[in-house]
N, C-alpha and C positions, 0 to 999 in steps of 0.2 A: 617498413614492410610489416605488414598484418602477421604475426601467430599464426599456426596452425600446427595443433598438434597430432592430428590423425595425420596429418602429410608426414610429422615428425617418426611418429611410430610405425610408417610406415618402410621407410627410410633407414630405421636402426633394423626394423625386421629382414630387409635387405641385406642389410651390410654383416648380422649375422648367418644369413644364410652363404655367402657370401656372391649374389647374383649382383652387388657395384663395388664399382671400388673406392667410391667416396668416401672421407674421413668423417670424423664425429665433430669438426669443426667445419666442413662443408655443408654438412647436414643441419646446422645452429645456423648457416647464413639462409641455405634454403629456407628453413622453418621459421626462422626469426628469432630465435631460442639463443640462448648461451651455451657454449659447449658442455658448462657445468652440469647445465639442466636436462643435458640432450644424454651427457653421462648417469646422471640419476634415472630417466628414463627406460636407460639400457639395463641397468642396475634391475627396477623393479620389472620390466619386461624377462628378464632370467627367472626373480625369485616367483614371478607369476604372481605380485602385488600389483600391477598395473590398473588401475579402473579407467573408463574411459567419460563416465558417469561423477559428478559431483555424491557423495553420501548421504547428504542431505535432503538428499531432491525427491520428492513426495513422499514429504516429510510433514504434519505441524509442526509449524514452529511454538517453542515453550509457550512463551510470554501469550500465547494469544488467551481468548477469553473464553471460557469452558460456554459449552453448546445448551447446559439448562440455563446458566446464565446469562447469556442472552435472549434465550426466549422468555423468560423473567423482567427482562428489562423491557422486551417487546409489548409485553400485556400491562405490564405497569404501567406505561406511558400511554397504552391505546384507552387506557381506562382514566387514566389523569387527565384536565383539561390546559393545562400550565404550558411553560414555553420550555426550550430545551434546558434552558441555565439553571431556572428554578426546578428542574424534576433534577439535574444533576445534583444543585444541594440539596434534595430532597432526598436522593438516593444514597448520596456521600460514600459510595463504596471505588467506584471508578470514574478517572478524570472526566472532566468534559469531553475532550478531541474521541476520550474511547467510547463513551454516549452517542455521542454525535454519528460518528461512523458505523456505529449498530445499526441505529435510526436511519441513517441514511441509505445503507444498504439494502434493509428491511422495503425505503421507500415513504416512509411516513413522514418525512421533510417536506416532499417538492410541494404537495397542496397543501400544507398544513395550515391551518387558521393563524398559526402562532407562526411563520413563515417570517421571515424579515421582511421581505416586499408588502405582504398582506400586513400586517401589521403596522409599519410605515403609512401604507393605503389608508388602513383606520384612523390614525393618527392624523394624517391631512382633512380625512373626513370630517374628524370630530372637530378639527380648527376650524372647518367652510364654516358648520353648524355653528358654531361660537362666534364666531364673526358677521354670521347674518343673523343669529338673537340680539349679538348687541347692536344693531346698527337695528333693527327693530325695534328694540326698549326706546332707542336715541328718538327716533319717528315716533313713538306712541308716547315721548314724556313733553314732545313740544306740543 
């Protein structure tokens, strides 16, 4: 059975008012709760601690990456012509994946010259080119 705690707190508001007559173990089967919890509930629903909202929540969280530092990292790379790896040890201040998902976000990945697909692309290009000099050289040395 799925939680739910606004049916829970609904339920204990009830029971103190006293409009059912359900126990505080009726009310943990309804809700899906433990009685324990449906008591702690009741508990902070008296002393008026009750949130119905997590604390956190539109929140930053710490660890993120301050807002000049990222547009730092933005202009740096729009000005660099390198690929992501080499500006990360280039930068050496934060990981790759936190590089990575700046850029990405920003947008400066999907067309990027230095792209894995495009790059790859070159790669195969520059082997056709090599393989048809030398099969050229082979024809012009007989």
């Amino acid at each position: 059975m799925a939680k739910d705690r606004e049916e829970a707190i609904k339920l204990i508001k009830k029971k103190l008012n006293g409009e059912t007559l359900l126990n505080y173990a009726d009310i943990g089967v309804i809700s899906g709760y433990h009685e324990k919890y449906i008591l702690k509930l009741k508990k902070q629903l008296l002393n008026g601690e009750l949130r119905t909202e997590h604390g956190n929540k539109n929140r930053k969280p710490v660890n993120t990456i301050p807002d000049d530092e990222r547009q730092y990292i933005i202009d740096l790379f729009k000005r660099s012509n390198v690929s992501v790896r080499k500006f990360c040890k280039f930068y050496g201040k934060r990981s790759y994946s936190c590089i990575y998902s700046v850029l990405k976000k920003e947008g400066l990945l999907e067309n990027s010259e230095y792209s894995r697909k495009n790059v790859s692309k070159k790669a195969k290009e520059r082997r056709k080119k090599e393989a048809k000099k030398k099969e050229q050289d082979k024809v012009t040395k007989k």
